[in-house]
TIRO-2110 file (N, C-alpha, C; in Angstrom, 1 decimal):
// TIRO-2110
11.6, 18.5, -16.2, N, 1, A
11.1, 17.5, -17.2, CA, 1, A
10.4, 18.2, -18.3, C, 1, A
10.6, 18.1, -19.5, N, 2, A
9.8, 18.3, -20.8, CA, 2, A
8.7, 17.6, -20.7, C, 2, A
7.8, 18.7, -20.7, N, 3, A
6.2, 18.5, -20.1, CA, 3, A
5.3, 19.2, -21.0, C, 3, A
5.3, 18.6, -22.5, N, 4, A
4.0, 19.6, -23.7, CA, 4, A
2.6, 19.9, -22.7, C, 4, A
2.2, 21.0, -22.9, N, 5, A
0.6, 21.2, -22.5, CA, 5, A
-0.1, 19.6, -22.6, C, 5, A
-0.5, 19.5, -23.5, N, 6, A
-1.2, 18.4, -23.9, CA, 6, A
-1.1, 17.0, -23.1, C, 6, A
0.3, 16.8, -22.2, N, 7, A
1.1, 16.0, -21.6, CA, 7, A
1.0, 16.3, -19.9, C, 7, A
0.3, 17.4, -19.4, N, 8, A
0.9, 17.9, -18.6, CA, 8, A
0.0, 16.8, -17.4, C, 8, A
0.0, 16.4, -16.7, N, 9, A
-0.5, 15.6, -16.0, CA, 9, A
-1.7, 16.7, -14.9, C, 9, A
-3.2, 16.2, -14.4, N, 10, A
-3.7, 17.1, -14.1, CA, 10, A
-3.6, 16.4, -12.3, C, 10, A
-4.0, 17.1, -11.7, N, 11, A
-4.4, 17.2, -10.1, CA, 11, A
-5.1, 15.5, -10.2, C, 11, A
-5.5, 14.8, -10.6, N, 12, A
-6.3, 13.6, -10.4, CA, 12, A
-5.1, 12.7, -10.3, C, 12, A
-4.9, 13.0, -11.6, N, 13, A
-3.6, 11.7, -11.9, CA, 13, A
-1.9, 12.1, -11.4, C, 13, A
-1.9, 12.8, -10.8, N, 14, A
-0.6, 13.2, -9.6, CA, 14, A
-1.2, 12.9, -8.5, C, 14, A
-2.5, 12.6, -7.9, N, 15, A
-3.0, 12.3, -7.1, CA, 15, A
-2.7, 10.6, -7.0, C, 15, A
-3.2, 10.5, -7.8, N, 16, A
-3.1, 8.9, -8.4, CA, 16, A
-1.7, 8.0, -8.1, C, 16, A
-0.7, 8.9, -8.8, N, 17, A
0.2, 8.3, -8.7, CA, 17, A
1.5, 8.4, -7.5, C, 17, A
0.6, 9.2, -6.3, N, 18, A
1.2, 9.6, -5.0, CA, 18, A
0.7, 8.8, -3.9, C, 18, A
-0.8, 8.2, -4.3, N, 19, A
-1.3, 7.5, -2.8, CA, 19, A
-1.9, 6.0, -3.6, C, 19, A
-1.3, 5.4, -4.9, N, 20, A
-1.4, 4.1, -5.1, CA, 20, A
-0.3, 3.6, -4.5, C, 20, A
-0.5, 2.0, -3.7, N, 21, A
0.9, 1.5, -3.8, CA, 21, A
1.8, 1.4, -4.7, C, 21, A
3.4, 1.7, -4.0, N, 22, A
4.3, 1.9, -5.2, CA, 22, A
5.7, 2.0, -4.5, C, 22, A
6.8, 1.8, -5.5, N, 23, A
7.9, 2.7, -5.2, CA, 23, A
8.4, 3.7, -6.3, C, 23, A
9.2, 4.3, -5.4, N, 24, A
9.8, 5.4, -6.3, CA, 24, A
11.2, 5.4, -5.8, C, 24, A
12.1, 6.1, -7.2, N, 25, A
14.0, 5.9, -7.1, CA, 25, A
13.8, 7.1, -6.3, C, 25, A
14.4, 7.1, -5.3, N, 26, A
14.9, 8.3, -4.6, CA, 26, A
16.3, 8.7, -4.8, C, 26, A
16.5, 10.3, -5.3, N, 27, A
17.9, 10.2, -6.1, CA, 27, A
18.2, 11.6, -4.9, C, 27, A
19.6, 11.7, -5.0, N, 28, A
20.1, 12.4, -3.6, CA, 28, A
21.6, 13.0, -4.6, C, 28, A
21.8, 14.2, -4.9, N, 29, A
23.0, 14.8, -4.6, CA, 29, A
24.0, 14.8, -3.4, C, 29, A
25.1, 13.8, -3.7, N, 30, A
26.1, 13.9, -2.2, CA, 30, A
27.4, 14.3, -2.5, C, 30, A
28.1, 14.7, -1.7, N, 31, A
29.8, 14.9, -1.7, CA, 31, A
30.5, 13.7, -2.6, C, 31, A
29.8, 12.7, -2.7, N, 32, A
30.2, 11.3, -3.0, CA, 32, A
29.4, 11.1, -4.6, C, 32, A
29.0, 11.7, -4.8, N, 33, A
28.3, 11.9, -6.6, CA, 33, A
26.8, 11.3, -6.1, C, 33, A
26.1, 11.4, -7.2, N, 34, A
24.8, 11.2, -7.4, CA, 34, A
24.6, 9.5, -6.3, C, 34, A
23.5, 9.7, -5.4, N, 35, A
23.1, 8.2, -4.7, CA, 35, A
21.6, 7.5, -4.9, C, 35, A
21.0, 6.7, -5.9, N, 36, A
19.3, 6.5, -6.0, CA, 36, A
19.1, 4.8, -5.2, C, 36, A
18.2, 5.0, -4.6, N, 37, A
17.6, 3.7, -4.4, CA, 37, A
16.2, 3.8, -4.7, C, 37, A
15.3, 2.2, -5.2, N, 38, A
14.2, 2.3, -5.2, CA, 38, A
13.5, 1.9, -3.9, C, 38, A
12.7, 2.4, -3.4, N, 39, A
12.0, 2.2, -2.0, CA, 39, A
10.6, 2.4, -2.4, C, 39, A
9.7, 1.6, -1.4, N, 40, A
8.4, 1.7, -1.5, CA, 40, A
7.8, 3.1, -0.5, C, 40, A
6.6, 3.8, -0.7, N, 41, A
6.4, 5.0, 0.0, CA, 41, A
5.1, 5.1, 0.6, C, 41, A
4.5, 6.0, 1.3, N, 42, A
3.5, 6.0, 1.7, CA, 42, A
3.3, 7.6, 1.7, C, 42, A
2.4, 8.2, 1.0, N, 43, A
2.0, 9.6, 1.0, CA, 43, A
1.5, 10.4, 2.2, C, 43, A
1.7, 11.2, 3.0, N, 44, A
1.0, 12.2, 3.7, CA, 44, A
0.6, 13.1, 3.8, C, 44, A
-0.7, 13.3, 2.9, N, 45, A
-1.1, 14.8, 2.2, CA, 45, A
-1.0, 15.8, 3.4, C, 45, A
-0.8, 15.3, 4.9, N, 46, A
-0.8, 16.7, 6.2, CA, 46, A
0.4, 17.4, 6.5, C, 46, A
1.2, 17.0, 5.5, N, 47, A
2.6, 17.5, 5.9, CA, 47, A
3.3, 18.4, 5.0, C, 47, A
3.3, 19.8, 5.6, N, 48, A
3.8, 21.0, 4.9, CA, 48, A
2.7, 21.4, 4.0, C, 48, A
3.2, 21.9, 3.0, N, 49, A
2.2, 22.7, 2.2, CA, 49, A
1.9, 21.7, 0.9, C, 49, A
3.2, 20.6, 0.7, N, 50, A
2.6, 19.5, -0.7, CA, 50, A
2.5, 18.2, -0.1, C, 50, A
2.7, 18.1, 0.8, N, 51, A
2.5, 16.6, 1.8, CA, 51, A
4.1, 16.2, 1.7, C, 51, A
4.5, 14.9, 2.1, N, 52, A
5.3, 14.3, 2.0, CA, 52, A
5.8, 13.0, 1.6, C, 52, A
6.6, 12.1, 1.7, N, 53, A
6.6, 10.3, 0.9, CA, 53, A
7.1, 10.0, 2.1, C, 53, A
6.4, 9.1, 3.1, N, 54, A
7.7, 8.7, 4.1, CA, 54, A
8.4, 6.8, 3.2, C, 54, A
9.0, 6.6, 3.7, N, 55, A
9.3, 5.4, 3.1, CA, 55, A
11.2, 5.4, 5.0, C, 55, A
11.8, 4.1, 4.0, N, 56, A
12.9, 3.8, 5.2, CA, 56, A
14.1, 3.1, 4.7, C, 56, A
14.9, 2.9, 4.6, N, 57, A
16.0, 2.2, 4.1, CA, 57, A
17.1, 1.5, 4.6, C, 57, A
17.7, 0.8, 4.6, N, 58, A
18.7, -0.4, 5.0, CA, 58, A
19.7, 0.5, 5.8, C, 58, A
19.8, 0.0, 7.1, N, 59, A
20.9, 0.7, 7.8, CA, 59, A
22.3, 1.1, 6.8, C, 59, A
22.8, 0.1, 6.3, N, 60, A
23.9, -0.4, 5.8, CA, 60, A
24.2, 0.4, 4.3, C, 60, A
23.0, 0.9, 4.0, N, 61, A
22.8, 1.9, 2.7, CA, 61, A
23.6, 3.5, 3.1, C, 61, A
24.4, 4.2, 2.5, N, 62, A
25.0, 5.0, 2.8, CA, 62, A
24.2, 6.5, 2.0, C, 62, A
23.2, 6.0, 1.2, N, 63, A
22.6, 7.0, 1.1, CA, 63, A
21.8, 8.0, 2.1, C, 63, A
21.5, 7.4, 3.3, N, 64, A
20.8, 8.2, 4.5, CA, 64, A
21.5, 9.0, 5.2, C, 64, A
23.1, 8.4, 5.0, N, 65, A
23.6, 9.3, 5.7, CA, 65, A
24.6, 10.3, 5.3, C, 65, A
24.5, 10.1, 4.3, N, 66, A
25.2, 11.4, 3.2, CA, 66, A
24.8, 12.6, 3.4, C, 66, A
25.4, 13.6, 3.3, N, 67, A
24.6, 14.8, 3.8, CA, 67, A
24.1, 15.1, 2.1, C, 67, A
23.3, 15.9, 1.3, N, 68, A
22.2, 16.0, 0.7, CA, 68, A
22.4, 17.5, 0.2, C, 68, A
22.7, 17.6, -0.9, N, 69, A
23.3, 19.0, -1.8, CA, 69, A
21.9, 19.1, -2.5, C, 69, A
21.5, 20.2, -1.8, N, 70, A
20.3, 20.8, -3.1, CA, 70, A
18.9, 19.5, -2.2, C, 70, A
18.1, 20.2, -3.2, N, 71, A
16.9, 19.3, -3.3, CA, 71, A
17.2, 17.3, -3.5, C, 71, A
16.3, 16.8, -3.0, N, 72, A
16.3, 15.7, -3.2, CA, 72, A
15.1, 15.2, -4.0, C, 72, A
15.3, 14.5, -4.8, N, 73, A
13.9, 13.8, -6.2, CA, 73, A
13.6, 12.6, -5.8, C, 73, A
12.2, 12.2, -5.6, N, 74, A
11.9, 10.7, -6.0, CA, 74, A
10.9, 10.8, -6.9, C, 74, A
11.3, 10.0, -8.0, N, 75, A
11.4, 9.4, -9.0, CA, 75, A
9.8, 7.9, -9.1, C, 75, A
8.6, 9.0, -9.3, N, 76, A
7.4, 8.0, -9.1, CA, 76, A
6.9, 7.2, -10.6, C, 76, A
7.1, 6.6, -10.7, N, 77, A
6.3, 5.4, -12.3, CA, 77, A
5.4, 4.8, -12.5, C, 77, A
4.4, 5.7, -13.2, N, 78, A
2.8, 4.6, -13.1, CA, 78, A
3.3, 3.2, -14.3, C, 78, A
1.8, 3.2, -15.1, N, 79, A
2.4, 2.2, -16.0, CA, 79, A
2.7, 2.8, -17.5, C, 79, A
3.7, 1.7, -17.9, N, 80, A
4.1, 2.2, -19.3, CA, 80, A
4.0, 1.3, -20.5, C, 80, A
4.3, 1.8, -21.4, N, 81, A
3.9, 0.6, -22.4, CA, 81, A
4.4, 0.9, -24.0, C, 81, A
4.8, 0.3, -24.6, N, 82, A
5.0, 0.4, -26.3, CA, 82, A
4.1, 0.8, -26.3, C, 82, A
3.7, 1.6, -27.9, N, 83, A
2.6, 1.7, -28.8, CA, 83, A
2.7, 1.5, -30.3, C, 83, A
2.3, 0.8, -30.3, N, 84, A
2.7, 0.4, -32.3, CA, 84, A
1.7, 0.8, -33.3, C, 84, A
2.4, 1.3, -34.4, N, 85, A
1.8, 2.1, -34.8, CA, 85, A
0.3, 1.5, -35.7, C, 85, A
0.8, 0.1, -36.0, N, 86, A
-0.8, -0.7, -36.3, CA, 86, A
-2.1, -0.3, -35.6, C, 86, A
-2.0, 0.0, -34.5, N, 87, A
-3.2, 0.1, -33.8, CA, 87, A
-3.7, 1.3, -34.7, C, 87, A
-3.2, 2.4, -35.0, N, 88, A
-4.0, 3.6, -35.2, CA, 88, A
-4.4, 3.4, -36.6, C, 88, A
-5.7, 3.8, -36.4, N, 89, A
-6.7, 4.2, -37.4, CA, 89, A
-5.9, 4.9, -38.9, C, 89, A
-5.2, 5.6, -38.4, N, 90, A
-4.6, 6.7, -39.2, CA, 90, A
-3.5, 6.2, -39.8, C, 90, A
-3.1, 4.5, -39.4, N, 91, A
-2.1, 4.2, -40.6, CA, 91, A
-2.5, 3.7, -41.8, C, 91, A
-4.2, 3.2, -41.7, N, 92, A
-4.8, 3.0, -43.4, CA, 92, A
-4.9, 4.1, -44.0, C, 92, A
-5.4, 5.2, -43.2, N, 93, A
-5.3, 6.4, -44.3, CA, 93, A
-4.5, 7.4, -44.6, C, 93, A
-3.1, 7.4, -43.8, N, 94, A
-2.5, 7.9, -44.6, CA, 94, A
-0.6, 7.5, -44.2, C, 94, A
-1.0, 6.5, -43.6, N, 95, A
0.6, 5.9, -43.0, CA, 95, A
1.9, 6.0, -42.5, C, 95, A
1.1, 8.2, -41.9, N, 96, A
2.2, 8.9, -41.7, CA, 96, A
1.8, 8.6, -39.9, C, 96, A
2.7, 7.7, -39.5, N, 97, A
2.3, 7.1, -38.1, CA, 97, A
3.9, 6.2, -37.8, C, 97, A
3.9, 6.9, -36.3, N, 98, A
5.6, 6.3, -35.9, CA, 98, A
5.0, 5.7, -34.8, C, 98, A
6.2, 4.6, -34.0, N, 99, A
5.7, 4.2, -32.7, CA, 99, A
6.2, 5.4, -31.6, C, 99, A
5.7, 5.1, -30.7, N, 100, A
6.0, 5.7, -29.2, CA, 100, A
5.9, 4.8, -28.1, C, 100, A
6.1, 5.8, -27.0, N, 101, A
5.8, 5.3, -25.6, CA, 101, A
4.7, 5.8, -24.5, C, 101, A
3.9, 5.1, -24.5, N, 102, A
3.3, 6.3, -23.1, CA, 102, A
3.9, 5.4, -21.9, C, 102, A
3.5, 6.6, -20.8, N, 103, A
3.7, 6.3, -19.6, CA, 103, A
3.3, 7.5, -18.6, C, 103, A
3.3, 7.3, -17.3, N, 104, A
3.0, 8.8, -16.4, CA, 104, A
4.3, 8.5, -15.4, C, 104, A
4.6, 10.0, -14.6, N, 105, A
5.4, 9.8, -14.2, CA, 105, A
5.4, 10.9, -13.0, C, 105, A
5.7, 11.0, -12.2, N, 106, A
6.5, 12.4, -11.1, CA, 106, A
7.1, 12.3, -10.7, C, 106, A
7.6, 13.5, -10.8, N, 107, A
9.3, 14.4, -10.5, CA, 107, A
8.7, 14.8, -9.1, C, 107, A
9.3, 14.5, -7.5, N, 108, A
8.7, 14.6, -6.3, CA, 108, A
10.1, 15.5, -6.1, C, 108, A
10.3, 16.8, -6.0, N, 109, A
11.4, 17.3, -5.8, CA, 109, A
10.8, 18.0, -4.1, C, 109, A
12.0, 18.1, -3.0, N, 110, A
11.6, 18.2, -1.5, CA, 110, A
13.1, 17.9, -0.3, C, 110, A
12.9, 18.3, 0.2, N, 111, A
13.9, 18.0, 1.6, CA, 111, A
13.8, 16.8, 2.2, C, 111, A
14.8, 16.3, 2.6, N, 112, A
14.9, 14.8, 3.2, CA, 112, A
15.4, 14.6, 4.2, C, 112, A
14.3, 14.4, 5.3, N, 113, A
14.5, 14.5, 6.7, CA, 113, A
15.0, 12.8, 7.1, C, 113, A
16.0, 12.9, 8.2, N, 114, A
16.1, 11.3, 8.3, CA, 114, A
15.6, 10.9, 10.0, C, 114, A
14.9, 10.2, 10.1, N, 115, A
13.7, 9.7, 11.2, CA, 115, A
14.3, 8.3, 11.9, C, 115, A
15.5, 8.1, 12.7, N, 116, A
16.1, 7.4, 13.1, CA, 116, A
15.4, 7.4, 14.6, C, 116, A
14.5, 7.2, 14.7, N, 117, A
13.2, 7.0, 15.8, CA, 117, A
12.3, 5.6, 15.6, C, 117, A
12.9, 4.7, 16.7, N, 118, A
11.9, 3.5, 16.8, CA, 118, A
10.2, 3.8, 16.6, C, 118, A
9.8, 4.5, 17.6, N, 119, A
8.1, 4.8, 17.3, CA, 119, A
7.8, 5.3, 15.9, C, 119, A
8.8, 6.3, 15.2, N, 120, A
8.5, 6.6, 13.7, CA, 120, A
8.5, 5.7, 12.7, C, 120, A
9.7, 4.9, 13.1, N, 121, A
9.9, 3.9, 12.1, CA, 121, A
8.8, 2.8, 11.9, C, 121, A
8.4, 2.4, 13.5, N, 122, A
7.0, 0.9, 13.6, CA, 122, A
5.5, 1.9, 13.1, C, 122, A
5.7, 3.1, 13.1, N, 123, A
4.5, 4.0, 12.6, CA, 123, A
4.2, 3.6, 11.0, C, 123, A
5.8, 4.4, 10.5, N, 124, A
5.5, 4.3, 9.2, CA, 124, A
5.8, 2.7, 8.6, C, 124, A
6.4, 1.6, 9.1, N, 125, A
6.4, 0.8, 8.7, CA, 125, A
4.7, -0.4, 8.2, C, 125, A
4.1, 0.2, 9.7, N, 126, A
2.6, -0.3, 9.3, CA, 126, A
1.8, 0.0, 8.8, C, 126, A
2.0, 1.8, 8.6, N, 127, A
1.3, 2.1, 7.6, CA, 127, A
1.3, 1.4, 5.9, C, 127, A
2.8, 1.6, 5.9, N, 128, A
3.1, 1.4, 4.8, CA, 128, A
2.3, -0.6, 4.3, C, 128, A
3.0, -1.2, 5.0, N, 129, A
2.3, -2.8, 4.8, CA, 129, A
0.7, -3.1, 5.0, C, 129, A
-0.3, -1.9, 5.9, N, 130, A
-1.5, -1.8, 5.5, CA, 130, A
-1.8, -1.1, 4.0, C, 130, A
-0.9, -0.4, 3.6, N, 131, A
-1.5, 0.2, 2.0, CA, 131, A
-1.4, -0.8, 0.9, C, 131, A
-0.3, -1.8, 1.1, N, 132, A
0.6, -3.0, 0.6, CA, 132, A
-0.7, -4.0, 0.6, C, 132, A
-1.3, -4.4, 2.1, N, 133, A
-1.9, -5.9, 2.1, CA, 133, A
-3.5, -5.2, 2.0, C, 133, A
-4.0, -4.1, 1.7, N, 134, A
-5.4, -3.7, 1.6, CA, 134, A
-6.0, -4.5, 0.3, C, 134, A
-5.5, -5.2, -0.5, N, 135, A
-6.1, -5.6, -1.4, CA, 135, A
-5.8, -7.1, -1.3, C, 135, A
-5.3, -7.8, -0.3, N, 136, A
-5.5, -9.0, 0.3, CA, 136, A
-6.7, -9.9, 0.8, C, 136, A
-6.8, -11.3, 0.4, N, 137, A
-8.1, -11.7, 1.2, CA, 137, A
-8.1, -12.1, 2.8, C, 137, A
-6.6, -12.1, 2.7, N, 138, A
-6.4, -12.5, 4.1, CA, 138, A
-5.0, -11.2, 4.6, C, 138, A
-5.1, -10.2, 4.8, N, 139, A
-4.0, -9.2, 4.8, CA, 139, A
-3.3, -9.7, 6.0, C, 139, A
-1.7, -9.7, 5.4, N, 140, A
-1.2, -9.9, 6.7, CA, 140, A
-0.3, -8.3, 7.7, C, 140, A
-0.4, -8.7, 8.5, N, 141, A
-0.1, -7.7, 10.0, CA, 141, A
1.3, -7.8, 10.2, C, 141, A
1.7, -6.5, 10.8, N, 142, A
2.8, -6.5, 11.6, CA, 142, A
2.6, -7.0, 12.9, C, 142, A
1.5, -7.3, 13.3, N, 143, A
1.6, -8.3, 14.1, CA, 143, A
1.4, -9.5, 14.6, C, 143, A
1.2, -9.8, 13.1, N, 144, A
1.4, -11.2, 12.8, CA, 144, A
3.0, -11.9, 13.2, C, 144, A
4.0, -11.2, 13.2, N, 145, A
5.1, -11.7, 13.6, CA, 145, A
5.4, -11.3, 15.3, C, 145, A
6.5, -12.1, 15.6, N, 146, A
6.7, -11.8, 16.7, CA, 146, A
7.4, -10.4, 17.2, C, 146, A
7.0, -9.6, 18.5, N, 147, A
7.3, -8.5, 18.7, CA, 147, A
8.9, -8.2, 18.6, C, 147, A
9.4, -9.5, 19.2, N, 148, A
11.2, -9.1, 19.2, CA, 148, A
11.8, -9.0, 18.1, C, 148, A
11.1, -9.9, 17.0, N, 149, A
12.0, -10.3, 15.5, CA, 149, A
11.4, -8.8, 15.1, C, 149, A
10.6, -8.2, 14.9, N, 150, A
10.0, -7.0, 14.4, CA, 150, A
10.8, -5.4, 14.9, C, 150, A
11.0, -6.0, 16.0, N, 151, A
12.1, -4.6, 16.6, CA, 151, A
13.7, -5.0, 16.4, C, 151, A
14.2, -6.4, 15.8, N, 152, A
15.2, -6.0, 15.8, CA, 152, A
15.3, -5.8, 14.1, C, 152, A
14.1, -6.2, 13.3, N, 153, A
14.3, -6.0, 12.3, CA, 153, A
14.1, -3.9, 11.8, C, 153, A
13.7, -3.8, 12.6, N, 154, A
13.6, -2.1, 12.6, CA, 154, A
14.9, -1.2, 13.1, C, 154, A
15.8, -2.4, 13.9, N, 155, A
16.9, -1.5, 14.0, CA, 155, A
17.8, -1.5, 12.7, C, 155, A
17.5, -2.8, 11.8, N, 156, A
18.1, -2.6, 11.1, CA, 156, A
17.7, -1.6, 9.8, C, 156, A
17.1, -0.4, 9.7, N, 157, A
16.6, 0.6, 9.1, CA, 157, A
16.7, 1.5, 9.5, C, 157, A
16.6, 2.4, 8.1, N, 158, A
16.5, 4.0, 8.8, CA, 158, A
15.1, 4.9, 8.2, C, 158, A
14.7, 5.6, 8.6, N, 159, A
13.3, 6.5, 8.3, CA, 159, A
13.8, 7.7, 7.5, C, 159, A
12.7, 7.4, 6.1, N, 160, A
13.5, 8.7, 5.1, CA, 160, A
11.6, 9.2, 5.3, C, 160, A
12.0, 10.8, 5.1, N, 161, A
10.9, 11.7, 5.0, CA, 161, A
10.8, 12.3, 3.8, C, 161, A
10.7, 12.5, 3.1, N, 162, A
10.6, 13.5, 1.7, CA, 162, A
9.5, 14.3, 2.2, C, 162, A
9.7, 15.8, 2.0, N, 163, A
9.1, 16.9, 2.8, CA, 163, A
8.7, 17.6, 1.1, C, 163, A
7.7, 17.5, 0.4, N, 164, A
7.6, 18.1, -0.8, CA, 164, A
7.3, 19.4, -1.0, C, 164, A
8.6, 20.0, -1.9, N, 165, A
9.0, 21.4, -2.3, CA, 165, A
8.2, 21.9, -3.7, C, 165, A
8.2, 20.8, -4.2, N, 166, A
7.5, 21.1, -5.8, CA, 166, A
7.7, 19.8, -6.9, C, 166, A
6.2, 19.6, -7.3, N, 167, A
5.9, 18.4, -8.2, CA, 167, A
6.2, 18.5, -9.9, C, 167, A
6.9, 18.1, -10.5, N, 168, A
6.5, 17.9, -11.7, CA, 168, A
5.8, 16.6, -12.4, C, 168, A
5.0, 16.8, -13.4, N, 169, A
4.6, 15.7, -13.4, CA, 169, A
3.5, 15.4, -14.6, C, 169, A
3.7, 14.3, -15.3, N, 170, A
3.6, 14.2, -17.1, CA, 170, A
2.9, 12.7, -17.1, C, 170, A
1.5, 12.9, -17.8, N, 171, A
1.0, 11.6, -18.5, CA, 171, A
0.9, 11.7, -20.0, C, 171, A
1.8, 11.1, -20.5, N, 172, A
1.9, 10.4, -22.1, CA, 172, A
1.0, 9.9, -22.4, C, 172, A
-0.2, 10.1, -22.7, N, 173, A
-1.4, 8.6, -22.8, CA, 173, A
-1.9, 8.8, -24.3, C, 173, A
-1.5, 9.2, -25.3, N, 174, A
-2.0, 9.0, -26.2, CA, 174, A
-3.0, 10.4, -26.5, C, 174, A
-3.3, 11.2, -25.8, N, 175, A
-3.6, 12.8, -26.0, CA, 175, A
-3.4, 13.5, -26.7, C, 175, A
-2.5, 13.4, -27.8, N, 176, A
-2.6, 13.8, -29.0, CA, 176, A
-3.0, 13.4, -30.5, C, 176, A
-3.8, 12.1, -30.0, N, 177, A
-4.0, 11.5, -30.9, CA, 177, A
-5.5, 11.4, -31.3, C, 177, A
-6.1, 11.4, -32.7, N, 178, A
-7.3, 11.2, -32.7, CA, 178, A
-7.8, 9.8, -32.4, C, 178, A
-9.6, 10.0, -32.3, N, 179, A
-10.3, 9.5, -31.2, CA, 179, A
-10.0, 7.8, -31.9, C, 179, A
-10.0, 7.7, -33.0, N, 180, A
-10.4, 6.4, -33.6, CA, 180, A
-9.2, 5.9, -33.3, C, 180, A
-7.7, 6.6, -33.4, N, 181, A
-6.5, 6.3, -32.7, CA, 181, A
-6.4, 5.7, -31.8, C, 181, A
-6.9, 6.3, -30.7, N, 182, A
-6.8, 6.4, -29.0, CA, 182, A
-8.1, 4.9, -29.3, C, 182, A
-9.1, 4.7, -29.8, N, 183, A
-9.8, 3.3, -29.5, CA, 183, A
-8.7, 2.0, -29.9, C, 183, A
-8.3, 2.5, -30.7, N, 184, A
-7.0, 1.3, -31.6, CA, 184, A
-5.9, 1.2, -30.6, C, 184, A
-5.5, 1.9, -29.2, N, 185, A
-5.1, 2.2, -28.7, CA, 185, A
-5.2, 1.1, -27.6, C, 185, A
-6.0, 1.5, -27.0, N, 186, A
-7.1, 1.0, -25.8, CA, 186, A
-7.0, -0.9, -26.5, C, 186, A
-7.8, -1.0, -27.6, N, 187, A
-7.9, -2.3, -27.7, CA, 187, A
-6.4, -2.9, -27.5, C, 187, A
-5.6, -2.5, -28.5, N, 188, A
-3.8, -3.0, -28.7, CA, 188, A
-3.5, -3.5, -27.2, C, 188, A
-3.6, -2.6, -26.2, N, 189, A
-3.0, -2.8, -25.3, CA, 189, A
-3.3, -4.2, -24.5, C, 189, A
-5.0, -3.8, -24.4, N, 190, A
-5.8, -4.6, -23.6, CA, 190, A
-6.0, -6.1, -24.2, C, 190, A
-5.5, -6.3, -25.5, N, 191, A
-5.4, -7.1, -26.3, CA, 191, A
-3.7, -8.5, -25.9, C, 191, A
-3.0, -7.0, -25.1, N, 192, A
-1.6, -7.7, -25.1, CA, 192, A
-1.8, -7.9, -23.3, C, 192, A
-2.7, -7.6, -22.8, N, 193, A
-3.2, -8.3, -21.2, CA, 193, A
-2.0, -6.8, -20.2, C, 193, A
-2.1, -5.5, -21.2, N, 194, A
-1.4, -4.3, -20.5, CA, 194, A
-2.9, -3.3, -20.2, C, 194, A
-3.7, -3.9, -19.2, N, 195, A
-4.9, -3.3, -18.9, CA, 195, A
-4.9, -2.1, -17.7, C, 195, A
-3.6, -1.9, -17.1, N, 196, A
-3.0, -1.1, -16.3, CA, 196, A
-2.9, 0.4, -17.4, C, 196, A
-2.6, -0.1, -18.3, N, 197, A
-2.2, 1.2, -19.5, CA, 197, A
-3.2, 1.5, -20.3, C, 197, A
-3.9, 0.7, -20.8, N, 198, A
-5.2, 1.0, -21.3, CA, 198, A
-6.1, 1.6, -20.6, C, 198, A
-6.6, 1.4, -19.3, N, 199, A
-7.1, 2.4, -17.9, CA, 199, A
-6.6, 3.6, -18.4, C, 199, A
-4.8, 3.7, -18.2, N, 200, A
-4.8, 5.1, -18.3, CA, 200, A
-5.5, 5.6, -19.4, C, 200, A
-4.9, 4.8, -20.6, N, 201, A
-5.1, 6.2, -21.6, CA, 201, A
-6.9, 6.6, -21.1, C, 201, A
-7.4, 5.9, -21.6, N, 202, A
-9.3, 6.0, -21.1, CA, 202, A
-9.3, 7.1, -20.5, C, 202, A
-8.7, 6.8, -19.0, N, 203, A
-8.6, 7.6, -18.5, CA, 203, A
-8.5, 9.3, -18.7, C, 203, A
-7.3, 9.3, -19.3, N, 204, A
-6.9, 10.3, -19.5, CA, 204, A
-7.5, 11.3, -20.6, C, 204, A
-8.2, 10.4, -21.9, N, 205, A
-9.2, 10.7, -23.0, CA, 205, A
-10.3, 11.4, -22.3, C, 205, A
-11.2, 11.3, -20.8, N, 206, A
-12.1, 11.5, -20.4, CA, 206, A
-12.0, 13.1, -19.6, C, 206, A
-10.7, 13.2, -19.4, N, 207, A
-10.1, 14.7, -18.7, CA, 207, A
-10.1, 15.7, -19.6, C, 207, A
END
């Protein structure tokens, strides 16, 4: 990934964007050409030397069982947003101002273990729906449903591991832009109810 210094995403916000809830495309080189799905993930900073994404996929998906050329990527997306060039300060004075895009993103490159294990799969399945319903007033449980509908709904899945080899990983946020810019910035967004993106840039202005 084309990653300017200025762009480069720091240790906070690769953090950020590994243990918020989320999905990510998981893309797979096979005998059968390129295979991506998006799946939701759950981070495990204890596994190996960069942690791992466990997440699980539809029996019936032929991606799990493709055998897997090379490294495998998932493909993580914070938030993103237009930027128009009105907001910045710098189009009254000198109206040399184009639009863009920010956004953040990681390249999760790693090995992809497949976890066709009942106990792995009800493990990572509740983890995964505790990270999901933690911001619920009433969160619901896996066992809130019944225990048989729940196991036969597990057989119909498989358990993917992403075992992480090496991150790449880029926040766009408006970083190269001056300060009165980056305020004209912040308001535009938060103006258009994109308060997810305006966090970042802030964010990112403070690093």
């Amino acid at each position: 990934m084309y990653t300017p210094a200025h762009f480069a995403a720091g240790p906070d916000a690769i953090r950020d964007l590994l243990t918020r809830p989320a999905a990510a495309n998981l893309v797979t080189m096979t005998p059968q050409g390129l295979l991506a799905t998006l799946l939701p993930f759950v981070f495990d900073p204890s596994i190996g030397k960069h942690g791992a994404l466990h997440t699980h996929v539809a029996r019936n998906n032929a991606q799990w069982s493709e055998p897997v050329i090379g490294e495998a990527l998932a493909i993580i997306q914070g938030a993103d947003a237009y930027i128009s060039p009105s907001w910045y300060a710098s189009k009254a004075e000198h109206g040399r101002v184009v639009p863009t895009w920010n956004y953040s993103t990681a390249h999760v490159y790693g090995t992809l273990v497949i976890h066709d294990d009942p106990a792995w799969l009800a493990g990572q399945v509740r983890r995964l729906t505790d990270v999901n319903e933690a911001g619920f007033d009433h969160p619901w449980s896996v066992d809130d449903a019944p225990e048989r509908y729940i196991s036969g709904q597990l057989r119909a899945v498989v358990g993917l591991e992403l075992v992480i080899t090496r991150i790449e990983a880029k926040a766009k946020l408006s970083q190269n832009r001056p300060d009165a810019d980056i305020d004209g910035v912040v308001a535009g967004l938060a103006a258009r109810g994109q308060g997810a993106s305006a966090s970042d840039v802030e964010r990112a202005r403070r690093q």
